[in-house]
C-alpha positions in Angstrom: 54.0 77.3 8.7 54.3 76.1 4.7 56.7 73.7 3.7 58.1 74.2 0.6 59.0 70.9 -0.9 61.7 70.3 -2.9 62.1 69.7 -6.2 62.8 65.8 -7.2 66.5 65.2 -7.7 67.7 63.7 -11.0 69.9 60.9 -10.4 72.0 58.9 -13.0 70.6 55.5 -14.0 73.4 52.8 -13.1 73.2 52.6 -17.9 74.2 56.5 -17.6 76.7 56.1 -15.1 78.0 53.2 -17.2 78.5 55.5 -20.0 79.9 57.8 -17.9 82.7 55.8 -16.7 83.4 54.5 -20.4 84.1 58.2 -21.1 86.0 59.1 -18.3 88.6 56.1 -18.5 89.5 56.8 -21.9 89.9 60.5 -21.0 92.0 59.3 -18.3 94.0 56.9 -20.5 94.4 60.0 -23.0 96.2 62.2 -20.4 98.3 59.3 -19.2 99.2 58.2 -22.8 99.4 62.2 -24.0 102.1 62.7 -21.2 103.8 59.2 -22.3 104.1 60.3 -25.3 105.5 63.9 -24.5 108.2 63.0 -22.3 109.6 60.4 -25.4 108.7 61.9 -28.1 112.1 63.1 -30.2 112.7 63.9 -34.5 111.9 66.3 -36.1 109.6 69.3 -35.4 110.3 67.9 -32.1 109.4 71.0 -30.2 106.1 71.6 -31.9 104.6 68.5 -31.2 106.0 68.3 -27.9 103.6 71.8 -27.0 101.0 70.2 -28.9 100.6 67.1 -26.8 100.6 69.2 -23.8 97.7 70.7 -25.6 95.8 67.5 -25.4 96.9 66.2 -21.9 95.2 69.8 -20.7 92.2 68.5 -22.2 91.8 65.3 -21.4 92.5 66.4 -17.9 89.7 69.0 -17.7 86.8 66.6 -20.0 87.8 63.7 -17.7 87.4 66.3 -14.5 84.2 67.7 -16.1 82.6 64.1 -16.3 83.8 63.0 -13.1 81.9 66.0 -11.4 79.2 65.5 -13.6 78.5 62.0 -12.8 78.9 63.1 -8.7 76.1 65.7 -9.2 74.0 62.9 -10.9 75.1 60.3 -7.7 77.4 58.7 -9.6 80.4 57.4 -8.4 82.9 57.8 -11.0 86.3 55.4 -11.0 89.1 56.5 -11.9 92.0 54.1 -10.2 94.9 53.3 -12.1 93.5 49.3 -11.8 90.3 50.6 -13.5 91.4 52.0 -16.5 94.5 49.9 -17.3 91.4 47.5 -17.3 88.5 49.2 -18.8 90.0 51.5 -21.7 89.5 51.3 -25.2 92.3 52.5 -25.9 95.1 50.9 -27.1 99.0 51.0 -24.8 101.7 53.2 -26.5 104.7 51.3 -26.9 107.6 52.4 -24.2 110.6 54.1 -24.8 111.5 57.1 -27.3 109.2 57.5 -30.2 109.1 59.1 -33.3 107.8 61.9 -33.9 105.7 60.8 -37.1 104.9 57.5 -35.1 103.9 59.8 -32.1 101.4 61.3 -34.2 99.9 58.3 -35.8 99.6 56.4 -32.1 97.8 59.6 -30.6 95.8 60.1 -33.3 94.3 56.7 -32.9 93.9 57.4 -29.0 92.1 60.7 -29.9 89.9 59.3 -32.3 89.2 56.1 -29.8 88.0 58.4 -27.0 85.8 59.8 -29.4 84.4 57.2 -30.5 83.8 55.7 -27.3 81.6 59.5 -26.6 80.1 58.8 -29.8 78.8 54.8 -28.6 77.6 56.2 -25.6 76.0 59.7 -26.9 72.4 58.9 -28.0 71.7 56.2 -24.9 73.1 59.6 -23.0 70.8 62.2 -24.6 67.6 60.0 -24.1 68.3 59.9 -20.5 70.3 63.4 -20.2 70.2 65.8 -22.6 72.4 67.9 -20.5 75.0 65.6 -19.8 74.6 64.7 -23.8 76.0 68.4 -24.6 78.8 68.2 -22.9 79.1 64.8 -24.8 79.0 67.0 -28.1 81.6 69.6 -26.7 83.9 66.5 -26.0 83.5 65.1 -29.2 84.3 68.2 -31.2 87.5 69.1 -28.7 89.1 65.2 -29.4 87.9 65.7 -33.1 89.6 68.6 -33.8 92.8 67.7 -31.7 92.5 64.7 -33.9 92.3 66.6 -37.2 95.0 69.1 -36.5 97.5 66.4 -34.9 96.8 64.2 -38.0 97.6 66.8 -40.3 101.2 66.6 -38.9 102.0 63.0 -40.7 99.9 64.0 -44.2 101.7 64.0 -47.2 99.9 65.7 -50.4 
């Protein structure tokens, strides 16, 4: 009888699952700070912006899901307790209470852009050890981006 042996498995470096986890607490802070911002968000165009953060809640939900599962099928053991990314996050806390809607937009603008950024640091350590996991890296950063771009646009003045 042949044995067939099996292809070695590919398992995430603990520098790749480091990156990982950046990426995924900052996705988590976005949906926690996204929803923050929905529930208190009041002025005017009220009800357009409110849509348009559940816009970005939806995908910071499904990126942060996407490299949670990602680091599993690499072995990694992604984190995402409250504990964790209250302390890990780049991203700066919204303030509480009702908000604005122009200040709305400027404060998750800045959180879109920081979880971008954070994709961006990790992105070319990624893509030497990953090029697969590095492409859903570039997906992320075009999604955030563009949610950036067209939530921006809300507060420009020409």
């Amino acid at each position: 009888m042949t044995t067939v042996q099996s292809p070695v498995r590919f398992r995430a470096s603990t520098e790749l699952s480091g990156h990982l986890q950046r990426v995924l607490v900052d996705l988590i802070a976005l949906h926690l700070n996204g929803k923050q911002a929905h529930w208190n968000v009041v002025g005017h165009n009220f009800r357009d912006l409110h849509l348009q953060l559940d816009e970005i809640v939806d995908l910071a939900r499904e990126y942060g899901d996407t490299i949670a599962e990602r680091m599993r099928a690499l072995d990694a053991v992604p984190d995402g307790r409250p504990t964790t990314v209250a302390e890990t996050t780049t991203l700066p806390l919204l303030p509480p209470g009702e908000q604005s809607t122009f200040d709305t937009v400027d404060a998750l603008t800045t959180q879109l852009r920081g979880a971008a950024a954070t994709a961006r640091e990790v992105h070319d350590d990624v893509d030497a050890e990953d090029p697969s996991t590095a492409d859903l890296l570039h997906q992320l950063i075009d999604a955030l981006e563009k949610q950036a771009w067209m939530l921006s646009s809300e507060n420009r003045v020409q």
